[in-house]
N, C-alpha and C positions, 0 to 999 in steps of 0.2 A: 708810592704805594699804588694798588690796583684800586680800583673801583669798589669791588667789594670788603676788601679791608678797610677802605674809608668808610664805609656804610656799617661794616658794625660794630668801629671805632665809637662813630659819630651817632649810633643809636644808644650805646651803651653810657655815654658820656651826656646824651642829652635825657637820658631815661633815668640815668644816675641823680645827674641834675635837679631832673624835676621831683623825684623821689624825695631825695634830701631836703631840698627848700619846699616841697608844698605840704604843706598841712594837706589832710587828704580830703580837704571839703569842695574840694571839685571835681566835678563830673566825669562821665566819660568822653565826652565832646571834648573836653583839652588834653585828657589821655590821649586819644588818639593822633590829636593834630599835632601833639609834642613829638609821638611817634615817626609820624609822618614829614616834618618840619624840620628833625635832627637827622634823617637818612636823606631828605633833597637838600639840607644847610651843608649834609658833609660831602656831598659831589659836586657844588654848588660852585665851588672853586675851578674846576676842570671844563668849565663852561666855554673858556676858551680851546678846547683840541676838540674837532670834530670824531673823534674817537669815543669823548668824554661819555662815560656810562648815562649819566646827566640828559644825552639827549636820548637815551634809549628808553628812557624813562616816561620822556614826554609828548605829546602827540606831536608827529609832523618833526619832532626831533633832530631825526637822522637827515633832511632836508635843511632844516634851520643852521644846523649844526657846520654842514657843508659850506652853506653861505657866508657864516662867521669864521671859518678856518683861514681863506686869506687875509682878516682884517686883524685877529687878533691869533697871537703868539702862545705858544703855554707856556705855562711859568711866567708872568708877566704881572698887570695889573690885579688879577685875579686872585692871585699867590702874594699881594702883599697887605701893611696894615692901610691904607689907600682904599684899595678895593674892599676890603673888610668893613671897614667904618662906610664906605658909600652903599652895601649892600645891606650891611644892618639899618643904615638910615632909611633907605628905600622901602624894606622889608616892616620897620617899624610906621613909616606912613600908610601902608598899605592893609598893617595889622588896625588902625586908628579907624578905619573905612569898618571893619565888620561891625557885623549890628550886635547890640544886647541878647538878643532874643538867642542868639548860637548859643549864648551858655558857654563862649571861651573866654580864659584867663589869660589875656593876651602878651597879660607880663612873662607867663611861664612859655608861652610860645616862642617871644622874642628871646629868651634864654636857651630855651630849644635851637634854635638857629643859630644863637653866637657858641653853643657850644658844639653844633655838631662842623661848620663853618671854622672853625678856632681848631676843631681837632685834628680835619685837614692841611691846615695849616703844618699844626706842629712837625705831624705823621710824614707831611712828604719835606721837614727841616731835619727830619733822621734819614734821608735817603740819600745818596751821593750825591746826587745832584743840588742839593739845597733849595732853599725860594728868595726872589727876590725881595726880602722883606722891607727895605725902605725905596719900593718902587714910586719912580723914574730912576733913579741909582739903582745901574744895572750888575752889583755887586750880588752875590747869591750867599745866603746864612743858610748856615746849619748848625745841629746840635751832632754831637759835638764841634766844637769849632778849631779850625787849623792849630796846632799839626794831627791833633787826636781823627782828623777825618778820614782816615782810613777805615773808620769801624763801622761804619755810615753803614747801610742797606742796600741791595739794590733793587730798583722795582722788579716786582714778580718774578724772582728767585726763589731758589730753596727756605731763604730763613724767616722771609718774608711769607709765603704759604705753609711752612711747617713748624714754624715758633709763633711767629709775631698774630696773625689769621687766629688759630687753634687758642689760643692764650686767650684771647679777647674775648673768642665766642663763650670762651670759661668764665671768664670773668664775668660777661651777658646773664649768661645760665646761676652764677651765684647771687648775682644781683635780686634775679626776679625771684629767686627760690627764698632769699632773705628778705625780702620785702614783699612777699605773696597777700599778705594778711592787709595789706596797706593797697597793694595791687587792686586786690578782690572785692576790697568797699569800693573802689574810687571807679569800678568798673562794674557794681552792683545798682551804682544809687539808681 
């Protein structure tokens, strides 16, 4: 999947997220950094190809980015449950670090992450290529799995910017239209 299909896979999925499980008795301060937390958790994977939209996002990026292109591979350690579990572990020490005083629910933020992170996952195990999900085993999964793998996706094709893209942003757009009222407090208080 492209970049931005990951982003509003992994917004919609961690916005969904936090919607469903949070009682609306927190702020706008976790709002936003759920926001914010599920669009870099779901690029967050791509961290290895200096291409990766990930570094465009971030200062000095396009630089960094170049530096780690010959060290690490795509599809690799990033793309599996390995990396997954070391990044949420990382991410959850680093979430232990903010202070009270932010006013963030830091649980809903580490959910933010494993789902926007998790969604990446899935999105590029429907693409022909697959990931290698029990990396160092350099075996590659996808959904479907052989022989059905002919029906796979291909990144940034036709079905992939005019089905798969479009669908999501709909599903985004129903989301926030069905949950406005819940939206409106948690971004009023």
């Amino acid at each position: 999947m492209t970049g931005k299909t990951h982003q509003v896979i992994g917004i919609t999925v961690g916005l969904g997220s936090f919607l469903i499980l949070n009682p609306a008795e927190y702020g706008p301060a976790t709002f936003a950094a759920v926001l914010v937390i599920s669009s870099l958790g779901s690029l967050l994977p791509d961290i290895d190809s200096a291409g990766g939209d990930i570094w465009h996002t971030l200062p000095f990026g396009h630089t960094i980015g170049k530096i780690s292109d010959p060290i690490l591979a795509h599809r690799n350690i990033t793309h599996s449950i390995l990396g997954f579990a070391l990044i949420t572990y990382g991410f959850n020490l680093l979430l232990n670090l903010a202070p009270t005083y932010w006013g963030l629910n830091t649980h809903y933020i580490l959910i933010a992450l494993i789902a926007g992170y998790g969604s990446h996952l899935v999105a590029d195990m429907i693409t022909v290529e697959g990931i290698p999900l029990l990396w160092p085993i350099q075996k590659m999964f996808g959904i479907p799995p052989k022989p059905f793998d002919g029906v796979r996706i291909v990144t940034g094709k036709w079905f992939e910017n005019l089905v798969i893209f479009p669908a999501v942003n709909l599903v985004l757009i129903i989301l926030v239209a069905s949950k406005w009222d819940v939206i409106k407090t948690i971004l009023l208080k």
